[in-house]
C-alpha positions in Angstrom: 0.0 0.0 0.0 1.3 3.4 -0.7 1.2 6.5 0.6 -1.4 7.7 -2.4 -3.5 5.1 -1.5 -3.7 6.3 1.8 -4.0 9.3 0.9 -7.3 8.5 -1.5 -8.5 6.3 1.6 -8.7 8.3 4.1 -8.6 11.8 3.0 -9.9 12.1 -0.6 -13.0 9.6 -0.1 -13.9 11.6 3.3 -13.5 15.0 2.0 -17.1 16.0 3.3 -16.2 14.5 7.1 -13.2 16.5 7.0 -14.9 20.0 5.8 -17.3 19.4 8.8 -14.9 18.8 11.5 -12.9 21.9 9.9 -15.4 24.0 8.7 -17.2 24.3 11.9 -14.9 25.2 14.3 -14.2 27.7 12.3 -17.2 29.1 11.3 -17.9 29.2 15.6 -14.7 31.1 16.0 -15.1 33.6 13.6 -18.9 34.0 14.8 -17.6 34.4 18.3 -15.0 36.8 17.0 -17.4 39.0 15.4 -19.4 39.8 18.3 -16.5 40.5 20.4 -15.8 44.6 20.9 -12.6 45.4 20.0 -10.0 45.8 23.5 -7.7 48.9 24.0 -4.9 48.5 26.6 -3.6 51.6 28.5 0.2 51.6 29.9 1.4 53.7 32.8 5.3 53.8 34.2 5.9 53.6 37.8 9.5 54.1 39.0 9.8 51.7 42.4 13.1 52.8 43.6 16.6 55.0 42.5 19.2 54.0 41.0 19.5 49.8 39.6 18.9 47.3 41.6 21.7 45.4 43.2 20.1 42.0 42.0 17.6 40.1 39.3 15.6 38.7 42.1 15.5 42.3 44.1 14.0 43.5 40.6 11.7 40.4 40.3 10.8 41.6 43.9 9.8 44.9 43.1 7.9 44.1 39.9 5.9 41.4 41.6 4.9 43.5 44.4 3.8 45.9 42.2 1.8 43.5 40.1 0.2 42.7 43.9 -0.8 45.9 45.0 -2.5 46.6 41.7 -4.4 43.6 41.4 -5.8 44.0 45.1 -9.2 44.6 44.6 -9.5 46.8 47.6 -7.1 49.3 45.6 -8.6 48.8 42.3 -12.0 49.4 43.5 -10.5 52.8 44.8 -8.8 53.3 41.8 -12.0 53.1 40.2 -13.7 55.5 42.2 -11.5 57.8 41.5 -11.5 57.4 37.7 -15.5 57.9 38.0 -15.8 54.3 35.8 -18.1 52.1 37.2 -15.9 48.2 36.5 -16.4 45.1 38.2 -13.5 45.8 40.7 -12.5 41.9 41.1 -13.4 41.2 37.3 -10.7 43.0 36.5 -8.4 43.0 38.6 -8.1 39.0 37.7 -8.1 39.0 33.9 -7.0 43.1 32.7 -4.5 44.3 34.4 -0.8 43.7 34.2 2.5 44.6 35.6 6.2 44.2 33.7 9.4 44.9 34.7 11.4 46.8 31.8 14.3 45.4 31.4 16.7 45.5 34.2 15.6 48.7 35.5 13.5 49.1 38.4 10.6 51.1 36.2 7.6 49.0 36.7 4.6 49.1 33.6 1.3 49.2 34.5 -1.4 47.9 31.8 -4.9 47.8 31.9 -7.3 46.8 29.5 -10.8 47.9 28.5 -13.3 48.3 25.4 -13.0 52.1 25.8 -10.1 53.3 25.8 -10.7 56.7 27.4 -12.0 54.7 30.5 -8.9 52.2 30.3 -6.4 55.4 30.3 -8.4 57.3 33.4 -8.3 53.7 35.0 -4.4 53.0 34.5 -3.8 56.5 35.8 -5.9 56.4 38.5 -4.5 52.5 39.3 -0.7 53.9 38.9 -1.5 56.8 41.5 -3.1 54.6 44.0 0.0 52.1 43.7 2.5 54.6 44.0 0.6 56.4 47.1 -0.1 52.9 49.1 3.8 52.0 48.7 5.2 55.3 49.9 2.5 56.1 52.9 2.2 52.3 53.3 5.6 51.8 55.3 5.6 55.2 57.6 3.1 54.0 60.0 6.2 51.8 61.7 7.9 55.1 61.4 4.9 57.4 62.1 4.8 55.2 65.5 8.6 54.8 65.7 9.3 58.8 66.2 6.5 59.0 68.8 7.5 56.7 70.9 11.0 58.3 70.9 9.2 62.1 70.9 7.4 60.3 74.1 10.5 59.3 75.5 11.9 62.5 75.3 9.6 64.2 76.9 9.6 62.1 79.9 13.0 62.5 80.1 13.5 66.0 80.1 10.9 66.5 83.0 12.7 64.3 84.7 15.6 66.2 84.4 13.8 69.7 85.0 12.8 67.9 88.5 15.9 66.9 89.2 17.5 70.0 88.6 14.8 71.8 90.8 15.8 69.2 93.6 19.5 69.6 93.2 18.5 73.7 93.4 17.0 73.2 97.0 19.4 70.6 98.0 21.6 71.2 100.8 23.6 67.9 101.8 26.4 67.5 100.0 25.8 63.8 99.6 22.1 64.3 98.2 23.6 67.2 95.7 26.2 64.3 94.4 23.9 61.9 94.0 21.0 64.3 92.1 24.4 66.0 90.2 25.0 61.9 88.5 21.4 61.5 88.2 21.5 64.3 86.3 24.4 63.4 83.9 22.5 59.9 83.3 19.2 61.7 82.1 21.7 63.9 79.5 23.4 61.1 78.7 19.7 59.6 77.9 18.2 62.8 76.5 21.0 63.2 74.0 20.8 59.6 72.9 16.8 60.0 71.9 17.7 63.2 70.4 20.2 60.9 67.6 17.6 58.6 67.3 15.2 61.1 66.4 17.3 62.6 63.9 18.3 59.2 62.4 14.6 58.5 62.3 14.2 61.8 60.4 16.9 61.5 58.1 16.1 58.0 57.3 12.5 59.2 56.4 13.7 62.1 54.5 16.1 60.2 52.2 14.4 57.1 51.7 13.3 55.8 48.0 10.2 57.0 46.8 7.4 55.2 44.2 7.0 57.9 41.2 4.4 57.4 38.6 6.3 58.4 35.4 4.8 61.2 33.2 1.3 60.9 34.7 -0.8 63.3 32.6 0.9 61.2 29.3 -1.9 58.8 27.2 -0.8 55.7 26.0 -3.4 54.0 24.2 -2.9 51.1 22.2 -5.5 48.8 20.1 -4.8 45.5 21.2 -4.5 43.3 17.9 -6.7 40.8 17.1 -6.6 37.1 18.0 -8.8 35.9 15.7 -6.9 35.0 12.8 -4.5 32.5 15.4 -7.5 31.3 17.2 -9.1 30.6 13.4 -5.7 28.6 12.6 -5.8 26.8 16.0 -9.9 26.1 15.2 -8.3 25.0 11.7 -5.4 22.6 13.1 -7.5 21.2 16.0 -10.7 20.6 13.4 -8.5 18.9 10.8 -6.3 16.7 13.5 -9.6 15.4 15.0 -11.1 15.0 11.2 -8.4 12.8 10.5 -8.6 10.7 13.9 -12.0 10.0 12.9 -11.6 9.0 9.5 -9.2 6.9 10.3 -11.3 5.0 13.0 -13.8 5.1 9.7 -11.5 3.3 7.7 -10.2 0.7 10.7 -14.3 -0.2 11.2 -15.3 0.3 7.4 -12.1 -0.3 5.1 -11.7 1.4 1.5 -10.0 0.3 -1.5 -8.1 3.1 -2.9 -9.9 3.7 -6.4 -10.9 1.5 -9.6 -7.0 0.8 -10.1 -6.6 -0.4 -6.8 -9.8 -2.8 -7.7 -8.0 -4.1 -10.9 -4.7 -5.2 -9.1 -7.0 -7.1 -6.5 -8.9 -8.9 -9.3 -5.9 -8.9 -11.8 -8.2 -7.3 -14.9 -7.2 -4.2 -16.7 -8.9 -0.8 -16.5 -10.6 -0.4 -19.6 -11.7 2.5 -19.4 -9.8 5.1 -16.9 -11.4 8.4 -17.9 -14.8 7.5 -19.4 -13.9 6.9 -23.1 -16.3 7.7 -26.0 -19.0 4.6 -26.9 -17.2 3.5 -29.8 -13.8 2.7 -28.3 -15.3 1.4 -24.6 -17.6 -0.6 -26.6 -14.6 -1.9 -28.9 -12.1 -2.8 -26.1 -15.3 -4.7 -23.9 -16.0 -6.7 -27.2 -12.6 -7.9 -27.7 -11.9 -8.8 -24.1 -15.1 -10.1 -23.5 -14.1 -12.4 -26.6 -10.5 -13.3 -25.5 -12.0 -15.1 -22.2 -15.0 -16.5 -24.2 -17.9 -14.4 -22.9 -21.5 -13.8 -25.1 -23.0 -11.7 -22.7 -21.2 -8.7 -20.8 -23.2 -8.0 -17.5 -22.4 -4.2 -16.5 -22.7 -4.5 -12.9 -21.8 -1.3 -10.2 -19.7 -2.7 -7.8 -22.2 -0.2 -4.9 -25.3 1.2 -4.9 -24.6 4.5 -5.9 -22.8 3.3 -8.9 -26.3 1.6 -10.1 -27.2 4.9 -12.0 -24.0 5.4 -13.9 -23.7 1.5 -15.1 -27.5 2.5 -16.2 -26.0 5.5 -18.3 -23.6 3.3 -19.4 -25.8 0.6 -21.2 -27.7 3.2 -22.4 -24.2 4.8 -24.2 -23.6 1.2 -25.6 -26.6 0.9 -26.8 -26.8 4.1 -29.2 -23.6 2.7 -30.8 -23.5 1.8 -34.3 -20.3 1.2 -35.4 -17.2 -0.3 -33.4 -13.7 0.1 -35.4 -11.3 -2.9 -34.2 -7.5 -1.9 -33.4 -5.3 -2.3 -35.9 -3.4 -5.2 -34.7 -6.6 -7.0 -35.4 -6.7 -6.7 -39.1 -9.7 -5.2 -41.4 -12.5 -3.0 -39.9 -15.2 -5.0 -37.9 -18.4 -3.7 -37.7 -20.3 -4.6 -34.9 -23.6 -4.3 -35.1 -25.5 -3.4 -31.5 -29.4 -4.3 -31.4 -31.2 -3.4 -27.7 -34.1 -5.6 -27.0 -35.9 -6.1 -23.8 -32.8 -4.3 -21.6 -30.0 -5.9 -23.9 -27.7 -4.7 -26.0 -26.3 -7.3 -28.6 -23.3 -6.5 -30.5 -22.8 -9.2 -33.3 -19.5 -9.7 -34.9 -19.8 -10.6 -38.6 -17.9 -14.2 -39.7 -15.9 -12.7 -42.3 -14.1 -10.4 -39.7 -13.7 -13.4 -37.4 -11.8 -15.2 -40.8 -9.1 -12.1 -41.0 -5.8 -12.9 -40.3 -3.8 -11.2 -36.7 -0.2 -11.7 -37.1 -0.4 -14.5 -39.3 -2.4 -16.0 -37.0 -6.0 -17.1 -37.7 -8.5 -15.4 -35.5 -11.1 -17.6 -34.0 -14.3 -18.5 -34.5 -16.7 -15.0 -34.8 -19.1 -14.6 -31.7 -21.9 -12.3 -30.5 -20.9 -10.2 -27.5 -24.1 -8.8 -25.6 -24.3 -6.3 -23.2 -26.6 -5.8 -20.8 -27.4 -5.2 -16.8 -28.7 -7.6 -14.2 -32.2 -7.4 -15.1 -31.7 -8.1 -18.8 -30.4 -11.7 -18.0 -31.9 -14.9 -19.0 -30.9 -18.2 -17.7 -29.3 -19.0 -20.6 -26.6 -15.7 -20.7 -25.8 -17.0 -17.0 -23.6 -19.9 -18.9 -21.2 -17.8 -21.0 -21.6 -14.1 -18.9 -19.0 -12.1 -17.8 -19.1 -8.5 -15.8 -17.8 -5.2 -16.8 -17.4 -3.4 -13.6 -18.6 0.1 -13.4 -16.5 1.8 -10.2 -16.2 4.9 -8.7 -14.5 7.1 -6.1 -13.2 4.6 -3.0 -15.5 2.0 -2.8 -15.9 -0.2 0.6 -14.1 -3.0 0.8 -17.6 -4.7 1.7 -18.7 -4.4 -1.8 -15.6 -5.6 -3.2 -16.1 -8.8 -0.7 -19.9 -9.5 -2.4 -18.7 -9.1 -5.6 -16.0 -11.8 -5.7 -18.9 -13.6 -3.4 -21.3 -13.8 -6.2 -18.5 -13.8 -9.2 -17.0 -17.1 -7.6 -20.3 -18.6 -6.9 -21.8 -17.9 -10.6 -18.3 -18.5 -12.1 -18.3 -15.2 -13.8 -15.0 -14.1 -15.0 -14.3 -10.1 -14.5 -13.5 -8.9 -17.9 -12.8 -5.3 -17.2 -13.3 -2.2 -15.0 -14.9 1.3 -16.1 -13.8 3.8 -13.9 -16.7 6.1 -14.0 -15.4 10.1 -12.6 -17.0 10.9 -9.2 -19.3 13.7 -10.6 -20.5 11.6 -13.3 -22.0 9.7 -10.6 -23.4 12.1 -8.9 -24.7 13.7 -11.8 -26.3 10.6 -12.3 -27.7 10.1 -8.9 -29.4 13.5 -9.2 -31.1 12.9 -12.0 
């Protein structure tokens, strides 16, 4: 078996399974495609820190926890409020916005994505703002709480030291105005300490990194393209891979033969006719085969059902035939002459042709050749009958099974195949 045979099995004779299992999941993807709005995406820059990052994974870091706060739906909910567009706040948090990390830079962009743009650029702007506000107030509770604790501390220690300083004042034992004098030292000692703190606390605040939104009042609005021509290929490729598992299950359950040729090498007869020749020459080359294996009467048979029509068309095409010209490695001219009669054709071959010489051979005794169908056939054609097998497209390997079935059991020899085209057939069905 060869790769055209295949090829004609499962493919060719299952063209109209395949254009289903394509056809349709394409025809659902372009219909889903045409009802969808088109999607604009708005971008927005936010800068997370100065200078470059000392590592991939602090960048990774900072990107990701960018991409968290904006996908909080607590955030994107205010975001929205302040944009004045009235979203599903978790909707789209989950499935339209986006953070990426350019490069190796520690600039963060924001993307958001909507069916109107002007809403998806008020949204990314509002979004970037929100982000940029929650990660610079976010972390100066700690040192909102931090510096009043030390403030606190302060406090209480210079009235401790005013006191003490009082009480040294009206002291007059020179032991008690020793020990209040070191007391004293100890709470500056103290007091000066919480003053550093204060201003490292301060400083720290002061020059710590903050989360810019870059160029806020720009718009960057993009059309995002559209997927449907790769979703159609995918709907394409997915339709035609399935297609083909099915027709091949087809052809394990209900097996093919290739085409009419592949029927002639199984039966070991030639193709007569391999594009539907005229009359004349089919009726010609049926004659003399039918002849050569000692057949009178040629019984067109379709090997299926649907070729029952054409085989019709074909005794009717023998049967308007008047004259039959023999090759010419046969000699003189034979005339055959065709009568129909009750569903027959009969197409008698005069003696004197039969006498002509082949070669320098003596041709054998002249004999009528008749050609009919099934229902034209007497008992006694059934002795000396032969079938002309009318085929077409890839027939089942069923029908090839009941025709060697009832050939064998009648003893009919196969004296040629007429490959009758597809649309000839189903011209011929129609009608």
């Amino acid at each position: 078996m060869t790769i055209d045979d295949l090829f004609k099995r499962i493919v060719r004779a299952r063209l109209p399974l395949l254009a289903c299992f394509v056809l349709v999941p394409l025809l659902g993807v372009l219909l889903l495609g045409s009802r969808q709005h088109p999607v604009w995406v708005a971008n927005a820059r936010v800068q997370v820190f100065d200078g470059a990052p000392s590592s991939t994974t602090e960048a990774d870091g900072s990107s990701a926890r960018v991409l968290a706060l904006a996908t909080t739906p607590g955030l994107v909910r205010s975001a929205l409020a302040d944009a004045h567009v009235t979203r599903d706040a978790t909707d789209l948090a989950e499935h339209d916005i986006s953070a990426q990390r350019l490069g190796e830079s520690t600039v963060v962009e924001l993307a958001v994505k909507d069916t109107d743009p002007a809403a998806a650029a008020a949204i990314v702007k509002a979004l970037a703002h929100r982000v940029a506000t929650f990660m610079n107030e976010g972390s100066r509770s700690h040192f909102r709480s931090t510096l009043a604790d030390v403030d606190a501390q302060i406090a209480t220690t210079n009235r401790t030291r005013n006191a003490v300083t009082t009480s040294l004042a009206a002291a007059l034992d020179p032991r008690v105005r020793d020990t209040l004098r070191a007391r004293l030292a100890s709470l500056a000692s103290t007091s000066s300490e919480l003053a550093q703190q204060r201003t490292s606390l301060v400083v720290a605040d002061a020059t710590r990194d903050l989360v810019v939104a870059i160029d806020p009042h720009s718009r960057d609005v993009r059309a995002v393209p559209s997927s449907l021509l790769p979703r159609s290929a995918l709907a394409v490729l997915l339709g035609l891979v399935l297609g083909l598992a099915v027709a091949v299950l087809l052809e394990t359950l209900r097996p093919r033969l290739a085409d009419a040729r592949a029927v002639s090498r199984l039966l070991g007869v030639p193709l007569l006719s391999a594009q539907g020749h005229e009359g004349t020459r089919l009726a010609r080359m049926a004659a003399l085969a039918a002849r050569r294996q000692g057949v009178e009467t040629v019984v067109v048979m379709p090997l299926e059902q649907r070729d029952d029509p054409a085989a019709r068309q074909l005794v009717k095409t023998l049967s308007a035939v008047e004259e039959v010209s023999a090759p010419a490695s046969v000699g003189p001219r034979v005339r055959l002459k065709v009568g129909v009669a009750a569903g027959a054709i009969g197409v008698e071959v005069p003696h004197a042709a039969a006498d002509a010489p082949t070669n320098g051979h003596a041709a054998g005794a002249a004999r009528a050749v008749r050609f009919t169908g099934l229902s034209g056939l007497t008992r006694q054609d059934e002795e000396r009958a032969g079938v002309l097998l009318v085929v077409s497209g890839a027939p089942l390997h069923t029908s090839y099974d009941a025709l060697t079935t009832l050939t064998t059991a009648m003893r009919w020899p196969v004296i040629g195949i007429v490959d009758t085209p597809r649309k000839r057939a189903d011209a011929g069905n129609a009608s």
